[in-house]
C-alpha positions as CSV (number, residue, x, y, z in Angstrom):
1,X,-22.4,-33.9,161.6
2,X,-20.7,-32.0,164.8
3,X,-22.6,-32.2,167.6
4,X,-21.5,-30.0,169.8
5,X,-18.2,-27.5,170.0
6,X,-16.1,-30.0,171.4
7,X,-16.3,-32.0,168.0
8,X,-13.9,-29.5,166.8
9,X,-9.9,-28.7,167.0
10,X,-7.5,-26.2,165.8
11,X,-4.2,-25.3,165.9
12,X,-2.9,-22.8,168.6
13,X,-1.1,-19.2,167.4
14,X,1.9,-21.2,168.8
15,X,1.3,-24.0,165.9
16,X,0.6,-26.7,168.6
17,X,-3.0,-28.9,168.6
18,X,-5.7,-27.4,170.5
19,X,-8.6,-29.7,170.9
20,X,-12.0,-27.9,172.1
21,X,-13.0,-31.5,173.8
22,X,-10.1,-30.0,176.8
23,X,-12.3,-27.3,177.4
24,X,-15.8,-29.3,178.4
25,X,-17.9,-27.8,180.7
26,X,-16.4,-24.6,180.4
27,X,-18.4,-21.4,178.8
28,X,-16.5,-20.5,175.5
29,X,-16.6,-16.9,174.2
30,X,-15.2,-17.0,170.1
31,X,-14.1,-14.4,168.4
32,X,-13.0,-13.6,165.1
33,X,-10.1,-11.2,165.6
34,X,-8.1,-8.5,163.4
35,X,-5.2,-6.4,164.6
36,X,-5.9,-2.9,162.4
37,X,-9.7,-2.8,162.9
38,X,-11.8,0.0,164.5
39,X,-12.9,-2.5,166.7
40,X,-9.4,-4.0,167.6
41,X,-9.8,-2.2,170.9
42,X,-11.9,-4.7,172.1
43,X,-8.8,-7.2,172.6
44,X,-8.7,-4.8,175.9
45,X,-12.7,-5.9,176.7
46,X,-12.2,-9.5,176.0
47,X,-9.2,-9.6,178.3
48,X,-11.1,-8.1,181.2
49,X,-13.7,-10.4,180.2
50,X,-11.2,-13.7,180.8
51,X,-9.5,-12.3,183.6
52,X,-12.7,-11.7,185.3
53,X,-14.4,-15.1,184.7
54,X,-11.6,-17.2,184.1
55,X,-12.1,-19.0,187.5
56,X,-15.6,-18.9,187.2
57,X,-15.1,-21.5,183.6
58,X,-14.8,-18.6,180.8
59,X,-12.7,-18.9,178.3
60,X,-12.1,-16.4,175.6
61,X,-10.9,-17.5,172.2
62,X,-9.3,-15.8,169.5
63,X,-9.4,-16.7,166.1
64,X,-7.6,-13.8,164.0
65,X,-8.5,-13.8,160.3
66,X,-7.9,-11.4,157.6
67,X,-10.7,-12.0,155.7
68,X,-12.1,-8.2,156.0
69,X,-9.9,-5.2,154.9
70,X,-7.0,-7.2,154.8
71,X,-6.4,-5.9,158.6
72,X,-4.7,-8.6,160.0
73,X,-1.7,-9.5,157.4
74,X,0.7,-10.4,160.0
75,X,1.7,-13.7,160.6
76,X,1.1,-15.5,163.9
77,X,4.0,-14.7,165.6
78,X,3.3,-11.0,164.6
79,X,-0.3,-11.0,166.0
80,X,0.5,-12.8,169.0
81,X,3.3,-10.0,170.1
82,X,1.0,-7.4,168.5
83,X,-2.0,-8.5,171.1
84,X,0.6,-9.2,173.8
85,X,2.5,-5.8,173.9
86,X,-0.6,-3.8,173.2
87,X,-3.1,-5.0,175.2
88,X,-1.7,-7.5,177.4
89,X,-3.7,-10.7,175.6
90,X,-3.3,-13.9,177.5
91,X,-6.5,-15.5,176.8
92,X,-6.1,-18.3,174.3
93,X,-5.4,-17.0,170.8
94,X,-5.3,-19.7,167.3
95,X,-3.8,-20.0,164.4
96,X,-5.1,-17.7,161.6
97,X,-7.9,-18.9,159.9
98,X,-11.2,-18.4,157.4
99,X,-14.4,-17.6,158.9
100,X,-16.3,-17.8,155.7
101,X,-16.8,-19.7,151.8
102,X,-15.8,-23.2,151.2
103,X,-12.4,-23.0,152.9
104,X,-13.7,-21.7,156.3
105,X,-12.6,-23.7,159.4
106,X,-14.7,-26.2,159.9
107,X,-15.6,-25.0,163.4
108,X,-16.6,-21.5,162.1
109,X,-19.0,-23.0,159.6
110,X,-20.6,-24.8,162.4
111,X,-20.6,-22.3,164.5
112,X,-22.2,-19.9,161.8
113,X,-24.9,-22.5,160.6
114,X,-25.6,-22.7,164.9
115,X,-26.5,-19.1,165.4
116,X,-27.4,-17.1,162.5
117,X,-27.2,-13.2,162.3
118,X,-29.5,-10.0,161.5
119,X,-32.1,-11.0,159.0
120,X,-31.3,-14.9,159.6
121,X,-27.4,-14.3,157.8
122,X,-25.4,-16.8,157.9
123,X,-22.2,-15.8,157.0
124,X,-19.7,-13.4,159.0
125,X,-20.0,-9.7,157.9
126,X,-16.6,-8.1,159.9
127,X,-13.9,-8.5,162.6
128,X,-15.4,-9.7,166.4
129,X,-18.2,-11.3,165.8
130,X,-18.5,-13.0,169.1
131,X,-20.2,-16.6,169.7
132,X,-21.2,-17.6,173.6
133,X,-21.1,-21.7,174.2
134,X,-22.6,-22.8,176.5
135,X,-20.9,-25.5,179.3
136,X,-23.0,-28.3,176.9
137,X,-21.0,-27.4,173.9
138,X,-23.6,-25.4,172.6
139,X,-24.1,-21.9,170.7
140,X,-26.3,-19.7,173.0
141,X,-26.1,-16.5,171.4
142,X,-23.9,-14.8,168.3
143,X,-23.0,-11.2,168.7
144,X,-22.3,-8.2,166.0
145,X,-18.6,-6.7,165.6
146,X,-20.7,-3.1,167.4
147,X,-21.4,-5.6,170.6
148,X,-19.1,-4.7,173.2
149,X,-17.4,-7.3,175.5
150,X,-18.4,-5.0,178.4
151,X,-22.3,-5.8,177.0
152,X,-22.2,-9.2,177.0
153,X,-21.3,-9.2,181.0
154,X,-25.2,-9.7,181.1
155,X,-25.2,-13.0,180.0
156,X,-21.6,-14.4,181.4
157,X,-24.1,-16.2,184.4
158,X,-25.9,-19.0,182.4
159,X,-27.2,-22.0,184.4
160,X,-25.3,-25.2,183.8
161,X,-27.9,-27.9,182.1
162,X,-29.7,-30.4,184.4
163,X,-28.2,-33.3,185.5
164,X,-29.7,-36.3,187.9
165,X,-28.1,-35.0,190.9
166,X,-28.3,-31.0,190.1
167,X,-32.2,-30.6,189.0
168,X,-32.8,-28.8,192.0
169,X,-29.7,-26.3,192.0
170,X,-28.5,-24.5,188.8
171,X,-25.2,-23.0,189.5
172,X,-24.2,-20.3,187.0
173,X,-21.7,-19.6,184.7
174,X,-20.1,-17.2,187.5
175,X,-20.9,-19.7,190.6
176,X,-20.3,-23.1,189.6
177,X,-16.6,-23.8,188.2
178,X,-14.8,-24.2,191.7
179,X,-11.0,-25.6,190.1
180,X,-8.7,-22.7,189.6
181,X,-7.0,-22.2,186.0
182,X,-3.2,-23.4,185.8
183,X,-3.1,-21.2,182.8
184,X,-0.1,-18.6,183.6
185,X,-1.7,-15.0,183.9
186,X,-0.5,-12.2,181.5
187,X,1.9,-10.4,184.6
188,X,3.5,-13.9,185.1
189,X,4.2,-15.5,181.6
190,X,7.6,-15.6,180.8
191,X,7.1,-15.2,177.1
192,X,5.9,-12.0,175.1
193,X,3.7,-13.7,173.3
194,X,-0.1,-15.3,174.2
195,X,-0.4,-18.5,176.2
196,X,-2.2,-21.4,174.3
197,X,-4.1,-21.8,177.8
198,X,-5.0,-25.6,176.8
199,X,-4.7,-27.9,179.3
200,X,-5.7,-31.3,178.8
């Protein structure tokens, strides 16, 4: 049984391995993703969101799925230039994937069981449904589709767990990453489509 997040890997909207052990110690913000949603706006929210924190150890994540209204039929090529041109997406972005039933990613069934909904819920009911993990690998909190990236600024700053030598001083989420991402921002990729952002 997983663990933790960094148990898990996928495969980057690019096609290439992306293994969520690369990202340790990092806060992870997953989303479940559609490109004709009413909430599809919030690609714009979750890209202020990484370009904000992203040097602070924030990374958003993508996952587009087209599991509800059939509002992301593209293929991954298609929703990377679609999140690209429109709103300027250069957070990482995956493969397309299930977030629900027996043939759900694995990571999206662990992250489900991890943090349940309204009325205890387990399953995902739309498009952006949000997860925060924590720089342990764990789920802190899971966040409705109506839950604005702009709302969940609030709790961005979560101390880092207690270690031996840093009982005494908790850094945040927003203090204590101090190594710059070589990720290549959205004004100088070279390509129109999002940057799997996965260094090793």
């Amino acid at each position: 049984m997983a663990g933790s997040v960094y148990d898990f890997e996928a495969i980057s909207i690019e096609g290439k391995p992306a293994h969520l052990s690369t990202q340790r110690g990092k806060v992870l913000l997953i989303v479940n993703t559609a490109s004709a949603c009413g909430f599809t706006p919030q690609f714009a929210g979750l890209e202020s969101l990484w370009e904000t924190y992203r040097d602070q150890g924030l990374v958003v994540v993508g996952f587009p799925s087209n599991e509800f209204g059939a509002q992301d039929p593209g293929s991954n090529d298609e929703i990377a230039s679609f999140c690209s041109l429109n709103y300027g997406v250069s957070f990482p972005m995956m493969s397309k994937v299930q977030v629900n039933g027996a043939k759900a990613h694995p990571l999206w069934k662990w992250l489900t069981a991890e943090a349940r909904g309204v009325l205890g819920t387990q399953s995902i009911k739309w498009n952006f449904t949000k997860f925060l993990v924590g720089r342990d690998g764990k789920v802190i909190k899971r966040y409705a589709p109506t839950d604005t990236p702009e709302s969940i600024k609030k709790d961005i700053s979560i101390p880092t767990p207690a270690t031996p030598s840093s009982r005494s001083t908790r850094p945040t989420a927003t203090t204590r990453a101090r190594t710059r991402s070589t990720c290549p921002s959205a004004s100088t990729s070279t390509t129109p489509t999002t940057s799997p952002c996965w260094a090793a």
